[in-house]
PyMOL commands that place a pseudoatom at each C-alpha (Angstrom):
pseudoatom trace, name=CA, resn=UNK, resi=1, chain=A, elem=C, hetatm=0, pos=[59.113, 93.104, 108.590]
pseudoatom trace, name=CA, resn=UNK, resi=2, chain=A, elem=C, hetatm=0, pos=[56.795, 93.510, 111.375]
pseudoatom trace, name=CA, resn=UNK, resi=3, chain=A, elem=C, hetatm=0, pos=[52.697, 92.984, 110.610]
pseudoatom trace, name=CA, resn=UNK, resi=4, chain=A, elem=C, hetatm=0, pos=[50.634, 95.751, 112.510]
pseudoatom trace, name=CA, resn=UNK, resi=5, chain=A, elem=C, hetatm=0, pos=[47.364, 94.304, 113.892]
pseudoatom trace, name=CA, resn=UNK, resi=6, chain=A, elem=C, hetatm=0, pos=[45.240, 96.164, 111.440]
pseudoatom trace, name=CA, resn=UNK, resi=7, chain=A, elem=C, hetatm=0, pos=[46.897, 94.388, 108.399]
pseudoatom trace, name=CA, resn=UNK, resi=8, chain=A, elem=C, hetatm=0, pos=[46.945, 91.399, 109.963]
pseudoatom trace, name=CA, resn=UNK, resi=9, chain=A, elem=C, hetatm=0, pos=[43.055, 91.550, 110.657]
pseudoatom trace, name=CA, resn=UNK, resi=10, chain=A, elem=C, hetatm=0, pos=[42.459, 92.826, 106.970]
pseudoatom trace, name=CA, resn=UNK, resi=11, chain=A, elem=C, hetatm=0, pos=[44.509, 89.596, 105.657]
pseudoatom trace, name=CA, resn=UNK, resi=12, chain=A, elem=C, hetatm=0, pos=[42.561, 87.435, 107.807]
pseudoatom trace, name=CA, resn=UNK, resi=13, chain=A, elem=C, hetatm=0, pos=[39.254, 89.042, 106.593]
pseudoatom trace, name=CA, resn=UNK, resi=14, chain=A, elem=C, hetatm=0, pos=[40.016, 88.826, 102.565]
pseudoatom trace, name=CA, resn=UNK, resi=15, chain=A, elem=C, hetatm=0, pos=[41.222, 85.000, 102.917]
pseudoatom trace, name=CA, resn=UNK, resi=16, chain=A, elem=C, hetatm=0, pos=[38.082, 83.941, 104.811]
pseudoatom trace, name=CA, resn=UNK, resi=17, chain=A, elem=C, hetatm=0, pos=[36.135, 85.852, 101.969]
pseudoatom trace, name=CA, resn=UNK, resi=18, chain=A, elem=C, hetatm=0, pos=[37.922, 83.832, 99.304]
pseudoatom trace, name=CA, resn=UNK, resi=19, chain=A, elem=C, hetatm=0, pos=[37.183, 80.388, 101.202]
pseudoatom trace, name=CA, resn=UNK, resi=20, chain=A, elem=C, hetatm=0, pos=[33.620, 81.532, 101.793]
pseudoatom trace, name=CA, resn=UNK, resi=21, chain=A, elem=C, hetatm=0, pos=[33.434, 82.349, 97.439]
pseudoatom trace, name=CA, resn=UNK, resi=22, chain=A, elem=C, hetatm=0, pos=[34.736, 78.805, 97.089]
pseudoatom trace, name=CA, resn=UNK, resi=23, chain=A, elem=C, hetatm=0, pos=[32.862, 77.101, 98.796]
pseudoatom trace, name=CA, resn=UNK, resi=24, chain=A, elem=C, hetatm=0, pos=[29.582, 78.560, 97.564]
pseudoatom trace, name=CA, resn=UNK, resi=25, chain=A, elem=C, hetatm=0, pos=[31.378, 78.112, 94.099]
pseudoatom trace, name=CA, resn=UNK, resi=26, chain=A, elem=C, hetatm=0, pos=[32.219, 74.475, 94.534]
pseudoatom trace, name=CA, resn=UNK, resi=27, chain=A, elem=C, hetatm=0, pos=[29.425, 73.167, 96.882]
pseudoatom trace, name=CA, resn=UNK, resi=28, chain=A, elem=C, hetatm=0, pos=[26.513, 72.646, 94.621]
pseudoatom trace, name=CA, resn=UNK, resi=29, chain=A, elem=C, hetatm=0, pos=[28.729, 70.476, 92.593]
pseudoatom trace, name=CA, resn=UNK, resi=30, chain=A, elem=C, hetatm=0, pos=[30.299, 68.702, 95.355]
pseudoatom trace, name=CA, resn=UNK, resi=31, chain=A, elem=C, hetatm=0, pos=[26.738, 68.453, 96.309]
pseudoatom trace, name=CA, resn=UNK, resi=32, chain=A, elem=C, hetatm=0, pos=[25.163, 66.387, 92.855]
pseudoatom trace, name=CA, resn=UNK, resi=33, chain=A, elem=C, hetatm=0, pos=[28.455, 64.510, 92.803]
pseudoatom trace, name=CA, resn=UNK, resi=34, chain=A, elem=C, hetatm=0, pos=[27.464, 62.725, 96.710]
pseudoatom trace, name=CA, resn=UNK, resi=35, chain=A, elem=C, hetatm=0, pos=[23.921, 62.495, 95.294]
pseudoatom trace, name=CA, resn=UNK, resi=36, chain=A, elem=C, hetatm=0, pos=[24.705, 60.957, 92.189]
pseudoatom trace, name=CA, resn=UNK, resi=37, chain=A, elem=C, hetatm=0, pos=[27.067, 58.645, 94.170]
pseudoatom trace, name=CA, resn=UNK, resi=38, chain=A, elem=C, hetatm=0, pos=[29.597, 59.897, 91.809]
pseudoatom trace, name=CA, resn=UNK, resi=39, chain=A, elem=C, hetatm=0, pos=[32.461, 56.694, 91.176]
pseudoatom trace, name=CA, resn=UNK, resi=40, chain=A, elem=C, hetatm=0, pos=[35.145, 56.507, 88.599]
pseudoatom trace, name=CA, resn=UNK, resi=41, chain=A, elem=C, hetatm=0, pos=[33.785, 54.846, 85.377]
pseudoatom trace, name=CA, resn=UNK, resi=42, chain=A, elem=C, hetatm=0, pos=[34.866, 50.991, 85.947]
pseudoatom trace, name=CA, resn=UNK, resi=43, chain=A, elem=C, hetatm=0, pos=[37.508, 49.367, 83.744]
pseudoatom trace, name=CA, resn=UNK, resi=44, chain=A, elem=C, hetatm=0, pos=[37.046, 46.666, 81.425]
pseudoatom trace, name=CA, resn=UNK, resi=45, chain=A, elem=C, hetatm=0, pos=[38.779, 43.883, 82.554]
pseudoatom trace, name=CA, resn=UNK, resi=46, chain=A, elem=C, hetatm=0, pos=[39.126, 40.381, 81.341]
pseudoatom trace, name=CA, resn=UNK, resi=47, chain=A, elem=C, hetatm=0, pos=[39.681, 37.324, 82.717]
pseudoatom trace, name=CA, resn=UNK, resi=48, chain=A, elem=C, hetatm=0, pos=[43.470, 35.250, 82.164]
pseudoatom trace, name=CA, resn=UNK, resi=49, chain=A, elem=C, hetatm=0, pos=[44.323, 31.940, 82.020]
pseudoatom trace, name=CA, resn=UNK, resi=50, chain=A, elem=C, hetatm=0, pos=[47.754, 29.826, 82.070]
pseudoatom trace, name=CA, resn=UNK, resi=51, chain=A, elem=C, hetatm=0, pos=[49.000, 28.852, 78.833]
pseudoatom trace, name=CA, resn=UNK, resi=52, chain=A, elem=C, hetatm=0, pos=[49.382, 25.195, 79.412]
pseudoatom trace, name=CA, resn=UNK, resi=53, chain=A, elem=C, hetatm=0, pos=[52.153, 24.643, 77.228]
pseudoatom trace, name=CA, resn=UNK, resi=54, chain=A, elem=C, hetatm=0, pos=[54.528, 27.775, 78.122]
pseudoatom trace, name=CA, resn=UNK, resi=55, chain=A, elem=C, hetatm=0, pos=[52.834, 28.598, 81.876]
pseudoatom trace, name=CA, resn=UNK, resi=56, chain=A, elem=C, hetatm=0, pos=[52.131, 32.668, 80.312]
pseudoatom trace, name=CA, resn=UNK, resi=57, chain=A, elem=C, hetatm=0, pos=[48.899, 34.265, 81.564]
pseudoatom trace, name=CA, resn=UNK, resi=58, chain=A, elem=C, hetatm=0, pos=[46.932, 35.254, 78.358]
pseudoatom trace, name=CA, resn=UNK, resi=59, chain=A, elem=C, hetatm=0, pos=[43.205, 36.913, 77.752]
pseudoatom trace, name=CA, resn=UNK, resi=60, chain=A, elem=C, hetatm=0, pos=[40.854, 33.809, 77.757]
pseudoatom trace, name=CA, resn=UNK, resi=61, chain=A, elem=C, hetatm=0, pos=[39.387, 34.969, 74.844]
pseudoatom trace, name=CA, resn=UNK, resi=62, chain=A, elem=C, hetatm=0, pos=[42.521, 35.376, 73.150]
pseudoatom trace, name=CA, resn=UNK, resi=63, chain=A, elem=C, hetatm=0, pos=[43.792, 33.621, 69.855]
pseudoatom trace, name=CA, resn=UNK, resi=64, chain=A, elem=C, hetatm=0, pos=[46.540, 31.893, 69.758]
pseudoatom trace, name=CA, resn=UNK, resi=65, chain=A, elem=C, hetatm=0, pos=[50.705, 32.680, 69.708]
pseudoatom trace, name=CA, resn=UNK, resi=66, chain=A, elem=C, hetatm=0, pos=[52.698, 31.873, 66.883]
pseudoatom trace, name=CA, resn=UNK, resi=67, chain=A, elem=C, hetatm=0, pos=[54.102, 28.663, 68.446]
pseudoatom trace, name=CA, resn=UNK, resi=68, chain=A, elem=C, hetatm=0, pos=[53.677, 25.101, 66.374]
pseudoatom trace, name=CA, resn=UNK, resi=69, chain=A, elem=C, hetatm=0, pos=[52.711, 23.430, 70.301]
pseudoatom trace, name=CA, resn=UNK, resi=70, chain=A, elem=C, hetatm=0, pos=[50.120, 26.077, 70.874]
pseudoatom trace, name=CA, resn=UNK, resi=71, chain=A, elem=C, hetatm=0, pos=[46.785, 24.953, 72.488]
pseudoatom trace, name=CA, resn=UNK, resi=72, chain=A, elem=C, hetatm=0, pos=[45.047, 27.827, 71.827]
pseudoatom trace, name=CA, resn=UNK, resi=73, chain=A, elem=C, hetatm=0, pos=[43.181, 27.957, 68.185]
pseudoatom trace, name=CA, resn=UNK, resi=74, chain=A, elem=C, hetatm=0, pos=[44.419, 30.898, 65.981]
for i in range(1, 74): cmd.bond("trace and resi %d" % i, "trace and resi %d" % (i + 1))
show_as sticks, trace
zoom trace
């Protein structure tokens, strides 16, 4: 299947005129979001600590396991 020059040119044409479309579609918004300094929404993290007893890595704010030699208060 051979392309003739003409086809070839109109193909050209209509995909440059769909970039163009998205561009002016999508640039205003790209536009706010570099303004805005648009960054993911952090994530709540927490520090851990060592268990002393067992050597696990728990919330430090966390209660205590079900173990009788537990430092942790429940």
């Amino acid at each position: 299947m051979m392309f003739e020059f003409p086809k070839l040119v109109f193909l050209i044409v209509v995909f440059a005129a769909i970039w163009i479309v998205y561009r002016w579609v999508n640039g205003p918004r790209r536009e706010l979001q570099r303004r805005r300094g648009a960054r993911p929404p952090a994530i709540p993290a927490e520090d851990l600590v060592a268990c002393g007893v067992c050597g696990a890595y728990v919330a430090a704010h966390a209660p205590g396991c079900v173990r009788s030699d537990c430092p942790r208060p429940r």
